[in-house]
Every structure is written in C-alpha cells, then in structure tokens.
MARNUKOL-269687 format. One record per residue (C-alpha): residue number from 1; y, z, x. Coordinates in nm, 4 decimals. Last residue first. Layout:
// MARNUKOL-269687
num,Y,Z,X
NUM,Y,Z,X
...
// end
This chain:
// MARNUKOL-269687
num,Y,Z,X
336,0.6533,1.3499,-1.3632
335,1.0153,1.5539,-1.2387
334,0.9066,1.7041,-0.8771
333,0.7240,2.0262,-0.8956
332,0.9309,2.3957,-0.7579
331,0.8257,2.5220,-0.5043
330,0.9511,2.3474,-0.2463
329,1.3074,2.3933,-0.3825
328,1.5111,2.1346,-0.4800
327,1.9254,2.2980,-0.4465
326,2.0656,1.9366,-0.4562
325,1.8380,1.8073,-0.7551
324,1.9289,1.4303,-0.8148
323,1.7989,1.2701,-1.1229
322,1.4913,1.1914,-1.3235
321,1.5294,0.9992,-1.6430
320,1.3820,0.6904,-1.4678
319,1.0569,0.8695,-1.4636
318,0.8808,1.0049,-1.1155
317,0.5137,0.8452,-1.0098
316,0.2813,1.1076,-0.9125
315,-0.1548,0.9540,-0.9560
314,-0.2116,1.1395,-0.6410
313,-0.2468,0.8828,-0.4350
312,0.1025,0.8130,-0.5285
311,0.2579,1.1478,-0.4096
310,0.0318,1.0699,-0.1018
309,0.2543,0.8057,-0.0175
308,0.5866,0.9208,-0.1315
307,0.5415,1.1509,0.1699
306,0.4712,0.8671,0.4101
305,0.7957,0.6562,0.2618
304,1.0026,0.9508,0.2928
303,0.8861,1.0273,0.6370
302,0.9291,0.6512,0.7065
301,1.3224,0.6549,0.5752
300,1.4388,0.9054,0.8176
299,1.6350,1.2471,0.8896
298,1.6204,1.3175,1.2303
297,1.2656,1.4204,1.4028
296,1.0978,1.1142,1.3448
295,1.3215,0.8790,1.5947
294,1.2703,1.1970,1.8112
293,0.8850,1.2327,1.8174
292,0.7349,1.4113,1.5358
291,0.6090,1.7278,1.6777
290,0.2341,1.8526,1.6465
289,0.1218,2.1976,1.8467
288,-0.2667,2.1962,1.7984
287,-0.4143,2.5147,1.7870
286,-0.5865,2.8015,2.0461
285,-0.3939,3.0480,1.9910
284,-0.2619,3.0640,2.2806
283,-0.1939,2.6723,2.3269
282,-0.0196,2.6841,1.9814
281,0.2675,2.9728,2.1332
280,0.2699,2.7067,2.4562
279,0.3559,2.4204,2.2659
278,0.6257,2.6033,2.0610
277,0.7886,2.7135,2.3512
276,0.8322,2.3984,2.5182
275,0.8547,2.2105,2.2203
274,1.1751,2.4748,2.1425
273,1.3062,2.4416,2.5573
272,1.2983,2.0811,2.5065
271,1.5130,2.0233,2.1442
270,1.4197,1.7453,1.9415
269,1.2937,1.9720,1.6513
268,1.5928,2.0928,1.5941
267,1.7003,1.7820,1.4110
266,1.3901,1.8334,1.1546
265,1.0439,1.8996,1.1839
264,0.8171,2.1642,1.3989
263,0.4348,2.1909,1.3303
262,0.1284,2.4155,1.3950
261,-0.1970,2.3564,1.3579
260,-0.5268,2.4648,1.2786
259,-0.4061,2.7285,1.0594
258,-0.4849,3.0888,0.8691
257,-0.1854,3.3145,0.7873
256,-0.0778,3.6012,0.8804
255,-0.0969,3.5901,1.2753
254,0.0127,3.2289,1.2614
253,0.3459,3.3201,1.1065
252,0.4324,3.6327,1.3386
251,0.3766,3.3791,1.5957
250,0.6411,3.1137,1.3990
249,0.8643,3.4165,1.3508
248,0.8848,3.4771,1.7595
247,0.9438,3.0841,1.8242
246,1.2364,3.0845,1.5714
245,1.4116,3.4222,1.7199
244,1.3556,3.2940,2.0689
243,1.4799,2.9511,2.0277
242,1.8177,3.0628,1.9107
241,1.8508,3.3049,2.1375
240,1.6886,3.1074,2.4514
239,1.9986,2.7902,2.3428
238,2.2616,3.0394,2.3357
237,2.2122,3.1415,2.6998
236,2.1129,2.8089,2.7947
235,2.4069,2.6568,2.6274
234,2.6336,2.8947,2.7955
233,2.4620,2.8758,3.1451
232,2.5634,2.4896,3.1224
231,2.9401,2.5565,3.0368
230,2.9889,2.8174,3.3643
229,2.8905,2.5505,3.5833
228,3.1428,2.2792,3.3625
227,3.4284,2.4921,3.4047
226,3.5268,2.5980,3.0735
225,3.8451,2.4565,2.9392
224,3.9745,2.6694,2.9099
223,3.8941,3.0056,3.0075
222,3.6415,3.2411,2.8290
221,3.7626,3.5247,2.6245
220,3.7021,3.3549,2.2967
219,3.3508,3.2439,2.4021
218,3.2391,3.6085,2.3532
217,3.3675,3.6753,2.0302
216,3.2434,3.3125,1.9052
215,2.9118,3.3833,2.0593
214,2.8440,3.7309,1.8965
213,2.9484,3.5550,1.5889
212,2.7418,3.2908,1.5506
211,2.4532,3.5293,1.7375
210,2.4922,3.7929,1.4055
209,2.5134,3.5299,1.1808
208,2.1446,3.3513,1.3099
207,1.9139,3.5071,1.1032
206,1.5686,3.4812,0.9958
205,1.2969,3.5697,0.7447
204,0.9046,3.6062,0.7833
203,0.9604,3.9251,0.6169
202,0.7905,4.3219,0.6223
201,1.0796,4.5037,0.6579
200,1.3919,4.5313,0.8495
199,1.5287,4.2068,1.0341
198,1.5512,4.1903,1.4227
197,1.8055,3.9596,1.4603
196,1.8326,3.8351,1.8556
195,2.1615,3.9098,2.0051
194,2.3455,3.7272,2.3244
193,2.4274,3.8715,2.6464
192,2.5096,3.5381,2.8621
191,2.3871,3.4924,3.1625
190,2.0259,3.5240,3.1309
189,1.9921,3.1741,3.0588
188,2.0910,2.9576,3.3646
187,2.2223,2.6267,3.3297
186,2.0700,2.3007,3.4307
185,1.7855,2.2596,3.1235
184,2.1387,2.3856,2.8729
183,2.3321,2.1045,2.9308
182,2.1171,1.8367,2.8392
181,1.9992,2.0330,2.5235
180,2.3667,2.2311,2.4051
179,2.4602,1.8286,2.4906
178,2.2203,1.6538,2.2220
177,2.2382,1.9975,1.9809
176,2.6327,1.9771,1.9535
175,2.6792,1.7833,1.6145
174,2.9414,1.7351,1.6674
173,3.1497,1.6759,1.9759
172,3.1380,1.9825,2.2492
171,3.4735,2.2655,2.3121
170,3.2364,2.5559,2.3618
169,3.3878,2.7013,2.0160
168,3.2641,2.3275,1.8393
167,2.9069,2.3951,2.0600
166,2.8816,2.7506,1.8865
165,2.9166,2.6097,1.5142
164,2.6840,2.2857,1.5972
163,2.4307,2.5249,1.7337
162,2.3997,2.7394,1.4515
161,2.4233,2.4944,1.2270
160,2.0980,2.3845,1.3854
159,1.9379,2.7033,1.3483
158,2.0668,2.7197,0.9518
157,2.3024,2.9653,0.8831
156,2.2396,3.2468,0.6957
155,1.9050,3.4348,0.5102
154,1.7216,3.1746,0.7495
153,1.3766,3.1261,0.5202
152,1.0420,3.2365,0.5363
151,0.6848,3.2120,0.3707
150,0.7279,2.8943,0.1452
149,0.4546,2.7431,0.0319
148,0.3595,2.3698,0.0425
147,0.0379,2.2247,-0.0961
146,-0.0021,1.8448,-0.1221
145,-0.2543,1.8180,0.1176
144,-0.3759,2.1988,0.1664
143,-0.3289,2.5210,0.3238
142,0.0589,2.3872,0.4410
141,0.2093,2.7285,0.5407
140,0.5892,2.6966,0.5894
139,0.8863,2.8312,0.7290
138,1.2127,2.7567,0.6692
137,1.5766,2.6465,0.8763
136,1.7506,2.4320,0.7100
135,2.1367,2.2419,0.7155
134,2.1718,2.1250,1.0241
133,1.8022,2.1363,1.1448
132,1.4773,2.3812,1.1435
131,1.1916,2.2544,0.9313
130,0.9175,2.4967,1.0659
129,0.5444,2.3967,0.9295
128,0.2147,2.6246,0.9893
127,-0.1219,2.4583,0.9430
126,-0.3878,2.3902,0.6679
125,-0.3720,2.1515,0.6742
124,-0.4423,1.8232,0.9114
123,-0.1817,1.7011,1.1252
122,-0.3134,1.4104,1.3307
121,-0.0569,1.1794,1.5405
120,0.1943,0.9567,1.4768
119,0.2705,0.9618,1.1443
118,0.1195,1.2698,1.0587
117,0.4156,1.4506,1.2558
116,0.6144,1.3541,0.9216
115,0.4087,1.6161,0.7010
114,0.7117,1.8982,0.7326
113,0.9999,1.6413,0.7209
112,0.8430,1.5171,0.4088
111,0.7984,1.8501,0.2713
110,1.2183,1.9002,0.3595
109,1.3038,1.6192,0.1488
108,1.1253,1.6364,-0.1510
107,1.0538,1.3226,-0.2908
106,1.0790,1.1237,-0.5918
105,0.8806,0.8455,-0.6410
104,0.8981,0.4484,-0.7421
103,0.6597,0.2323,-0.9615
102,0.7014,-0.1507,-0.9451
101,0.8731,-0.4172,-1.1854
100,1.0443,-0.5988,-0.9499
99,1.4016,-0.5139,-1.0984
98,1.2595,-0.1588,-1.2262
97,1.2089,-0.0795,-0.8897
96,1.4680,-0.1454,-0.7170
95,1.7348,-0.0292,-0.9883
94,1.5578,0.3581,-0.9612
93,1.5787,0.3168,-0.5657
92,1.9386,0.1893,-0.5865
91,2.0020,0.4709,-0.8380
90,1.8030,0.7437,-0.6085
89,1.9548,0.6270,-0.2536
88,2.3341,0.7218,-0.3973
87,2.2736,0.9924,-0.6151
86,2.1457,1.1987,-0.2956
85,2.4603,1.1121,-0.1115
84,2.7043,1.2160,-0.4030
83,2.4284,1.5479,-0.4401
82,2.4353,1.6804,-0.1175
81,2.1032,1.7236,-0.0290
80,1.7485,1.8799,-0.1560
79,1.6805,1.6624,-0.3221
78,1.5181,1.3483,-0.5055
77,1.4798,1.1480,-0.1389
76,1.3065,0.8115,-0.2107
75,0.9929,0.6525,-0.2415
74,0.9363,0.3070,-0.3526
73,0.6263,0.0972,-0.4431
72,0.4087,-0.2377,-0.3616
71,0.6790,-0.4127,-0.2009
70,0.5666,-0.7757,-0.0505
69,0.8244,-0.9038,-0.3523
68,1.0943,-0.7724,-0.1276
67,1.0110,-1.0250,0.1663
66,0.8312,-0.8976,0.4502
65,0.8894,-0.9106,0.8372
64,0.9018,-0.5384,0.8576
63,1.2403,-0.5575,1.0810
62,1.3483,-0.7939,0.8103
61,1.2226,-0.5640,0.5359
60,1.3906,-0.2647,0.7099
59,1.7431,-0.4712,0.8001
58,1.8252,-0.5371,0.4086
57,1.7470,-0.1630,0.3606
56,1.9790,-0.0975,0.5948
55,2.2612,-0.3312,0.4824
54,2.2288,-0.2470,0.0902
53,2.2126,0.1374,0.2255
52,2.5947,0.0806,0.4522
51,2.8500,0.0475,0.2449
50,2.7123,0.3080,-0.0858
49,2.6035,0.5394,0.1795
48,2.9419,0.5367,0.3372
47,3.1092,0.6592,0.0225
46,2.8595,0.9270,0.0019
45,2.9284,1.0806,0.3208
44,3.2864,1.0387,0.2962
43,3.2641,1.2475,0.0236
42,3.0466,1.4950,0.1304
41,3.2547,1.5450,0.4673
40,2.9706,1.6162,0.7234
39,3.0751,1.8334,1.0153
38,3.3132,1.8612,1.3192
37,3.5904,1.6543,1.0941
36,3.6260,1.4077,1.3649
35,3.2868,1.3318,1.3877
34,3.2230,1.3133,1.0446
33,3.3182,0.8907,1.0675
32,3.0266,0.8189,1.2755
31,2.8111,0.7931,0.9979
30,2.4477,0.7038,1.1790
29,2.2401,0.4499,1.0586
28,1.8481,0.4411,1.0417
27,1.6225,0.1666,0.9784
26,1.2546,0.2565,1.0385
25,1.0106,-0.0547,1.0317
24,0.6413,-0.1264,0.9973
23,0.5304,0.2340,1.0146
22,0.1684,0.2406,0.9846
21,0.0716,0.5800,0.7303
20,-0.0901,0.3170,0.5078
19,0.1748,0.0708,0.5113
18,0.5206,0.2131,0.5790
17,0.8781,0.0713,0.5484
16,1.1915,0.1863,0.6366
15,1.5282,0.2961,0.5138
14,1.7787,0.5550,0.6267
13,2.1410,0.6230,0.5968
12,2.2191,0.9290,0.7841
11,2.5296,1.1802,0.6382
10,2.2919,1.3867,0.3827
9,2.0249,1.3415,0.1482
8,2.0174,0.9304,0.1618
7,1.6624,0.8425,0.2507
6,1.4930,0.6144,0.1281
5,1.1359,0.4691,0.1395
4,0.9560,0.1560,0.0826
3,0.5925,0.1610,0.0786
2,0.3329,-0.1027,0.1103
1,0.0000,0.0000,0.0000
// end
C-alpha cells in the first residue's frame, strides 16, 4: 500500500510517501521566517503552510516517481499542534482524498514519532518510547502494536524548549539544539552548577523550570558576549542537566515496566551526548536502543505515513467530519 502522509502540526511542512514501511520520498521544508521571533509565530506558521504544502507534496510524488492516481491512501497529522497549522494539512488531506476517491487517516502526532525508529530498523513492543522536542517531552510504554500509554510527562517546559530558552540567554539562533550539540562535545561539563529536579513521590514525571531558571540567573552575570571557551562549557553544562534528568527517568522506566527496547523520537533525539547515554542505559539492560536517524528525528511526513499505516491495517479510516484536536492526547482514540 502506497501511503501519503502529512505533516503540518507545527512550523515544518512535511510530505512523503511510504510503501510498506519503504520510504519512497520525505519532503520536508523548514519556515525560516520564526527565526527572528526566537520561536514559532502560529500565524505565520500557518500562513506558510498554506504556500509551501501544495509545493511539498508536489516534490514527494516526484521524488517518489509516482503520479497521484498511484495513491492508495492518506495519513495526516489530526493533533496534537497548533491548530491554524494542523487545519492546514487536514483540509488538503480531507480534499485529497475525496478528489481520488481514496480513504485517508488521522494521526496522532507524538505515537508516530514514537514508532518512527521502525522505519529503519526493528522496534518491536513492547518497549519504552521518549518523545522529547520543542514542544514535548513524555514517556511511553508501547506493550503492543497499536498500544500507547502514557507513564510520564514534563510538568513544564519541554526538554527541547529547554534548550531553545537557555541558547536565546547564551546569545544562539533558534532553535539552539544544533549549536548547544556542536558546542557542547568541546566544552567541559562540570563547569557550570546546574540543578537536576528531583520530584516527590512515586512519578515518572519531569522538570526542567528549575534549570531554565537556574541558567538564566547564572548567564545574567556572564560577560558579553561570551568568549567562545567559556560558551562551549555552557552548553555542556546545560546539555549533562538536561540529559541527565531524561536518561535517569527512562531507567526508572525500564525498571517498572517490561521491554525489549527502548526508543527516543523527536528534535531531541538528534542530540550525541542523549544517544550516547541512552545507548549505554539499553546496553545494561540488556535491550535494543532504537533512534530514528536525523531526517526521522524532526517532524516528518514518513512517520505520519508509517503510523497511518497500521491505522489502516487495522480496519481505522477517520470521517470527513473529523477535525483538528490541538491538545490530542495519546489516550484518547482518534475520531472513526
């Protein structure tokens, strides 16, 4: 089955197409314009979508070498997002496929993120699932295809907003994960005095306000602009906080709950010393440690397209009543 999917939640504009788990194209395209703003503008993000998914979905089936008509479905992002972007890829999806005639699905964009890894390598459940980006940060155990539950949630910011927050104070472009990353595997990390939340009770929760602000007090009494030296033990310092308190709730994960893998997802995902970490937490316990690789990591069309693929096998095709649903939770069931 051929399957297109989109992917408008947020600021990238993706489309791509993917035959049996084979990605035949991924189409993805950045919108430069937040830069300036040091985050997404939903507005602008919207706007853009409606410019630039005709174009991307245009370059998909070229890239694919297929015509339209070679389409067998489509899958698209229901939620979570911002809605304006959201609305965007579900009424061209929705007009799509009632122009050819051809089913379409709603999906839910973080479980995508947390089966993408299966398109490149083998990531059978049950395992544990991080999605940790701009604007998530959750655990997951994954006991079964299909099966998502929710064991633990950032009760702040998001790991990734984390580090776009304390790269804007360390004078870096959003978003600030590329250079905290380069930056940080030259500095030192034991230079900076930085908390790790330690939350009361018996949770697989995080939190990352205490660091935000920890950072910002301490990077307020640093010269500018910081000499570049001093700038790489920054990002390693904040980099090992960040990473620490995510690797440390993915152990506590696999201690409660049974898995043959473990996963990581999302724009955090790309980051060294978190594979690093991550890979050797899954070496002792003896798992498999699956990442998507980089092109997979960022929000994509072929992890919607893969997800709407085993909504499908499973007889789930979404009405044209269905809408957008910013705040979709993985618990809750798609419209059917």
């Amino acid at each position: 089955m051929r399957i297109l999917g989109i992917e408008t939640s947020c600021d990238d504009t993706g489309a791509a197409v993917v035959e049996d788990g084979r990605i035949l194209s991924n189409i993805v395209a950045a919108q430069d314009i937040h830069v300036e703003y040091g985050g997404v503008v939903p507005e602008l993000a919207s706007r853009a979508h409606i410019t630039l998914l005709p174009r991307v979905v245009q370059q998909a089936l070229d890239t694919a070498g297929l015509d339209i008509d070679k389409i067998d479905a489509v899958a698209v992002t229901l939620g979570p997002g911002l809605v304006g972007s959201l609305l965007v890829g579900i009424e061209f999806a929705k007009g799509l496929a009632l122009a050819r005639g051809i089913p379409w699905v709603g999906v839910n964009h973080v479980e995508a993120h947390l089966v993408s890894a299966g398109l490149e390598s083998e990531l059978t459940p049950p395992y544990i699932g991080m999605v940790a980006s701009g604007g998530h940060t959750e655990i997951y155990h994954v006991p079964e295809p299909g099966v998502f539950h929710r064991i633990g949630s950032t009760r702040d910011d998001a790991a990734g907003e984390a580090f776009d927050k304390i790269g804007k104070l360390m004078g870096l472009e959003y978003p600030a994960g590329p250079d905290m990353d380069r930056l940080a595997r030259e500095g030192r990390d034991d230079q900076v005095p930085l908390p790790r939340a330690r939350l009361k009770g018996d949770t697989l929760d995080l939190s990352m306000s205490g660091l935000k602000t920890a950072a910002k007090l301490f990077l307020e009494k640093e010269p500018r602009p910081i000499p570049e030296p001093r700038l790489r033990d920054i990002a390693a310092s904040v980099e090992k906080a960040i990473v620490d308190v995510l690797v440390e709730r993915l152990g506590q994960a696999l201690e409660r709950y049974p898995a043959r893998a473990l996963t990581i997802a999302g724009g955090c995902a790309c980051n060294t010393l978190l594979r690093q970490e991550a890979t050797r937490l899954a070496a002792s316990r003896n798992i498999q440690a699956r990442f998507p690789s980089p092109k997979l990591c960022r929000d994509n069309g072929a992890m919607i397209a893969h997800a709407g693929h085993f909504a499908l096998e499973r007889g789930q095709t979404t009405p044209f009543s269905a809408t957008a649903i910013a705040n979709l939770d993985s618990f809750e069931p798609l419209p059917a």
